[in-house]
C-alpha positions, 0 to 999 in steps of 0.5 A: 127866767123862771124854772119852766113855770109859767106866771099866771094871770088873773083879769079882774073886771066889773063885767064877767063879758069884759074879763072873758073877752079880753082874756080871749084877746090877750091869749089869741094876740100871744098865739093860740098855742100859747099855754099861759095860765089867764083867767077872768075874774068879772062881775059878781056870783049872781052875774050882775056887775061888779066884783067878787073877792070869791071870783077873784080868789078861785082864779088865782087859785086856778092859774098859780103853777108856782111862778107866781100870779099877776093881777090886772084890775079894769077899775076902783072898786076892783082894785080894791077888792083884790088889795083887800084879798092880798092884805088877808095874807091867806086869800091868794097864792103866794107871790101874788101881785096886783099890777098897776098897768092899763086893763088891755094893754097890760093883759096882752103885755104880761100874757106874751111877756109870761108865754117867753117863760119871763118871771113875775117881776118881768111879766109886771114890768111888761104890763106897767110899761103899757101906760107908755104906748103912745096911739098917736 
């Protein structure tokens, strides 16, 4: 458990709608009240599609309280970017870490999982384990 700082979570998609929206489903499903830091990182400055490194890095800056910072990619070229952000070393937070889970399933995983206080070994293991939820 963590010392009463929540893990943050950055969602990064090609679409600034898609961020946002599974955002908003990954904080409702965890309870409105909830104060998970989450923040969506989707599309490019200009509000086309793709990703943003600039994006990407003022989310996690505005989610880090301290716990450390989850990152879940929809696609490629995201996860991409946010490898090549972490490997600058001085973009991200410290304790940043991308996490290898399925885009919605793994957001709402790691928003309950971080809501309980979990660290950010357990918030990734949560969203990870999405890649087993079986839907029939």
């Amino acid at each position: 458990m963590s010392d009463g700082k929540l893990v943050g979570i950055v969602l990064v998609s090609h679409s600034a709608d898609v961020a946002a929206s599974v955002a908003e489903l990954a904080k409702g499903l965890a309870g409105r009240d909830v104060a998970v830091p989450v923040a969506p990182a989707g599309g490019t400055e200009g509000g086309e599609l793709g990703t943003s490194s600039e994006l990407i890095a003022a989310a996690a800056a505005s989610v880090d309280r301290g716990a450390g910072v989850a990152v879940l990619t929809d696609l490629g070229s995201a996860v991409l970017t946010v490898k090549a952000l972490l490997a600058e070393g001085d973009e991200l937070p410290d304790n940043t870490r991308l996490v290898d889970a399925p885009f919605v399933e793994g957001a709402v995983a790691a928003v309950v999982t971080a809501a309980t206080g979990a660290d950010l070994a357990a918030v990734e293991a949560a969203a990870a384990e999405a890649y087993t939820y079986r839907k029939t």
